[in-house]
TIMILO-571811 format. One record per atom (N, C-alpha, C): x, y, z. Coordinates in nm, 3 decimals, padded with zeros to 5 digits, always signed. Atoms other than C-alpha are relative to their C-alpha. Layout:
<pts>
PT       c1       c2       c3
PT        X        Y        Z
...
</pts>
This chain:
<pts>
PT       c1       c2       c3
PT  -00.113  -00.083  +00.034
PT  -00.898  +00.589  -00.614
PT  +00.087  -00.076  -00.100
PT  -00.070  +00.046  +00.112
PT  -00.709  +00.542  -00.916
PT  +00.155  -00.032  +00.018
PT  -00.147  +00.031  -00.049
PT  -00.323  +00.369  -00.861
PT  +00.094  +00.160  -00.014
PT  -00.081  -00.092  -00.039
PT  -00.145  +00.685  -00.933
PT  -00.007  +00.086  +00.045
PT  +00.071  -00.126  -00.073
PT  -00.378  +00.928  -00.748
PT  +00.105  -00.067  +00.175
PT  -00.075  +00.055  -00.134
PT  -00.222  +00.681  -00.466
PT  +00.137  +00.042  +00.055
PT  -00.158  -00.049  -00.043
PT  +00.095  +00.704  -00.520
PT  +00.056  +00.118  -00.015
PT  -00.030  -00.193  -00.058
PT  +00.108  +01.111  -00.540
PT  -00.035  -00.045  +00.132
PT  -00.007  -00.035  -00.145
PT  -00.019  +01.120  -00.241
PT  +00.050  -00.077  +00.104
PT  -00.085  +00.066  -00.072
PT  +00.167  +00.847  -00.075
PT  +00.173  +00.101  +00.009
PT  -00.101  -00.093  +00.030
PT  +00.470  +01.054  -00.205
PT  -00.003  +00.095  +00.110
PT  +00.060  -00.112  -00.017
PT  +00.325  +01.348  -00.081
PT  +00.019  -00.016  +00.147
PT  +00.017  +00.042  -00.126
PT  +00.244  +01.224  +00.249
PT  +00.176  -00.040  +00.085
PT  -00.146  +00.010  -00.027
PT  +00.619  +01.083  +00.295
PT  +00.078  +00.089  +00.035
PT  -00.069  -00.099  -00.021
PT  +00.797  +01.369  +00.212
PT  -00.048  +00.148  +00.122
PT  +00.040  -00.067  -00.113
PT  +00.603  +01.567  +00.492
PT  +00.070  -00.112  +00.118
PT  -00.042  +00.050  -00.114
PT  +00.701  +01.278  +00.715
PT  +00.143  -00.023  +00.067
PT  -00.154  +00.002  -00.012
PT  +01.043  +01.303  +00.647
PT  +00.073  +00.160  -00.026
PT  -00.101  -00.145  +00.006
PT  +01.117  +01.679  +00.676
PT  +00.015  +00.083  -00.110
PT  -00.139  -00.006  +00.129
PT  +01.201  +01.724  +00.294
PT  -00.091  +00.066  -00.093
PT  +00.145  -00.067  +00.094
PT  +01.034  +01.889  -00.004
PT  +00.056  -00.055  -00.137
PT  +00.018  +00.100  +00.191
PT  +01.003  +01.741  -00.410
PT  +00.157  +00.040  -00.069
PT  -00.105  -00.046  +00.092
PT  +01.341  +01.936  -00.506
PT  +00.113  -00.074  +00.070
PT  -00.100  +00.047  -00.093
PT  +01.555  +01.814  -00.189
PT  -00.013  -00.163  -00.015
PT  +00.011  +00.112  +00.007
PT  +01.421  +01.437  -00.231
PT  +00.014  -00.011  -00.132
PT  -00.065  +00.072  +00.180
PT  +01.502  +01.401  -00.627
PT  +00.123  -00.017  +00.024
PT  -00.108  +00.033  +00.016
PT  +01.810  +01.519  -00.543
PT  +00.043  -00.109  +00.050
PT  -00.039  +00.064  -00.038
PT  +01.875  +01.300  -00.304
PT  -00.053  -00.181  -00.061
PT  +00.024  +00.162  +00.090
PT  +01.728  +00.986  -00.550
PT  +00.059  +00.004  -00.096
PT  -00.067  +00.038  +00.134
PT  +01.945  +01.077  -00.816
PT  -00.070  +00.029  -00.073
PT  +00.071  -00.074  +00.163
PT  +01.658  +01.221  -01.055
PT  +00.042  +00.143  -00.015
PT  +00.024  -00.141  +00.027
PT  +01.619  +01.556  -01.186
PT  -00.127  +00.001  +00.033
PT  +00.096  -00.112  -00.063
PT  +01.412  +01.803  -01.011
PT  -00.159  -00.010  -00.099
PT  +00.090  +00.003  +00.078
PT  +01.195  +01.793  -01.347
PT  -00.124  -00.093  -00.001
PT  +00.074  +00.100  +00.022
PT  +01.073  +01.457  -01.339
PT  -00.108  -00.021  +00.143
PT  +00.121  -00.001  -00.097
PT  +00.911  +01.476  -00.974
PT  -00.135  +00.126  -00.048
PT  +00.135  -00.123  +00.073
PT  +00.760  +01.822  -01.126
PT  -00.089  -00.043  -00.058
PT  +00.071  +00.049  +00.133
PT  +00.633  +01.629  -01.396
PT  -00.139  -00.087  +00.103
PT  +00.072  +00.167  -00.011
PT  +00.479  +01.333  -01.231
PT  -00.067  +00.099  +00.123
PT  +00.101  -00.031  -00.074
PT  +00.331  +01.598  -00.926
PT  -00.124  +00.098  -00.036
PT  +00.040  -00.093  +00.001
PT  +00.222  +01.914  -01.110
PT  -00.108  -00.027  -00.169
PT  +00.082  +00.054  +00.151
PT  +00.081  +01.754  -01.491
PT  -00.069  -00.120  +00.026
PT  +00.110  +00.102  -00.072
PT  -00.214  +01.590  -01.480
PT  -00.019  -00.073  -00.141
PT  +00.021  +00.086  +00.068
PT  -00.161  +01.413  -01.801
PT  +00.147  -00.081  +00.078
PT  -00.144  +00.083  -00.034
PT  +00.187  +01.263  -01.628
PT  -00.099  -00.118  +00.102
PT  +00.052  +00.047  -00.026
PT  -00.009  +00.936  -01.568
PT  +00.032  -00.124  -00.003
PT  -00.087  +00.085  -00.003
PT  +00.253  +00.697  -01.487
PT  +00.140  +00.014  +00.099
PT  -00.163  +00.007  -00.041
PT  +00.580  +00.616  -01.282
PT  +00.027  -00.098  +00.026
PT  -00.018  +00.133  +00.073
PT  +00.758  +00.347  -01.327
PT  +00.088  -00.048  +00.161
PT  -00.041  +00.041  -00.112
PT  +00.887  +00.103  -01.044
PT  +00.151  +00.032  +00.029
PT  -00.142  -00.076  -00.048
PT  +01.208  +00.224  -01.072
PT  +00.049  +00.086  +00.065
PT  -00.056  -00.148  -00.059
PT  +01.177  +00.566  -01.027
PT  -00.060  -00.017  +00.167
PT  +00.033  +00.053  -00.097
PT  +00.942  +00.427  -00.733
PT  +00.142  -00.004  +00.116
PT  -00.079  +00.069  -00.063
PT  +01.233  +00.250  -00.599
PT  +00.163  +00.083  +00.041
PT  -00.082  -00.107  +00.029
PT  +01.497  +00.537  -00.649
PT  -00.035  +00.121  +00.098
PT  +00.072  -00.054  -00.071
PT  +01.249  +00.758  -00.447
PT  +00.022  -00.043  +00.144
PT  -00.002  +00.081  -00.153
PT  +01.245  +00.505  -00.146
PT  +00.163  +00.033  +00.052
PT  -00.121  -00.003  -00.011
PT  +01.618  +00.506  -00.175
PT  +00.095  +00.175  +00.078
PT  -00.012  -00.094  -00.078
PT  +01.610  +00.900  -00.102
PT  -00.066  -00.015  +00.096
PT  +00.096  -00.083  -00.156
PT  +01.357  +00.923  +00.202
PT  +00.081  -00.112  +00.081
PT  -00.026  +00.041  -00.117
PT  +01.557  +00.590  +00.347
PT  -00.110  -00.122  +00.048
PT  +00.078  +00.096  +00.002
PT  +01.283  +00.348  +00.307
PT  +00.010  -00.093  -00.113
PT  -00.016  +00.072  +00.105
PT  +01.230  +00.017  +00.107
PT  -00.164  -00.005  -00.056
PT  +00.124  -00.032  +00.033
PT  +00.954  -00.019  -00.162
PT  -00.118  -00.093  +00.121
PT  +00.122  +00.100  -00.065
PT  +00.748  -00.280  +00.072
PT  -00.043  +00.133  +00.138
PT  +00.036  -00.125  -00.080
PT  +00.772  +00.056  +00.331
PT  -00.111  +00.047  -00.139
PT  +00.099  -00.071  +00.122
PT  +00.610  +00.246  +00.001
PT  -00.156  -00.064  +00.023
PT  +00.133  +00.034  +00.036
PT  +00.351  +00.052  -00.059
PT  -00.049  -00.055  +00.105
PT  +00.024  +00.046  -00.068
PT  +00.256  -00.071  +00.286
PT  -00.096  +00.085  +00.088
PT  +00.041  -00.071  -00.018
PT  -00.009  +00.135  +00.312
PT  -00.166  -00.008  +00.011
PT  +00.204  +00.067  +00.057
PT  -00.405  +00.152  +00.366
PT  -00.052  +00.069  -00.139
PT  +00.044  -00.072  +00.100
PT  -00.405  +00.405  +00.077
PT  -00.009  -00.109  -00.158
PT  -00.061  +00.059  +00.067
PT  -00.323  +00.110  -00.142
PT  -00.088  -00.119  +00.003
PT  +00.079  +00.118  +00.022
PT  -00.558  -00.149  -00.062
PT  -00.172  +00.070  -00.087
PT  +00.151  -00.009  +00.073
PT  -00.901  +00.037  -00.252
PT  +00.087  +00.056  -00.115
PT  -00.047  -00.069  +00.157
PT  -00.734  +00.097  -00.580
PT  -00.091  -00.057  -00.046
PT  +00.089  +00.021  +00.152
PT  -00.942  +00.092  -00.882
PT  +00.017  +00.079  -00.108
PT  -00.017  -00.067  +00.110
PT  -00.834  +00.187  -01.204
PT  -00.087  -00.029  -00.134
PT  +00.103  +00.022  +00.058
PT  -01.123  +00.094  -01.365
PT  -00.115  +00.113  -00.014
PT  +00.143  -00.146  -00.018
PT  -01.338  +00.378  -01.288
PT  +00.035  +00.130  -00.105
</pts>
């Protein structure tokens, strides 16, 4: 699995675990609504940057080492 196939669905997975849906958790990170659109629904949006990462964590209430502390995270390969 390719690193940002991960982290959609780490996302993804979160915001089910926390009640919330992609419009209610921007707001609450301080982005615009757009940019989660972007980065869940365009499949050339093939990047996010540790910030917005970290901005994200900051809405659901977790820190990034929560984020990434994950088994989805140990078979990356972006080589393929």
């Amino acid at each position: 699995m390719k690193s940002i196939e991960a982290i959609r669905k780490r996302l993804r997975d979160l915001i089910k675990e926390h009640n919330t849906n992609p419009s209610e958790l921007a707001i609450n990170s301080g982005l615009p609504r757009s940019t989660l659109k972007t980065f869940f629904y365009y499949k050339n949006a093939r990047s996010i940057t540790v910030y917005t990462i970290s901005l994200l964590c900051g809405g659901l209430g977790i820190t990034l080492t929560d984020f990434f502390n994950d088994e989805i995270f140990k078979n990356i390969n972006d080589l393929e």
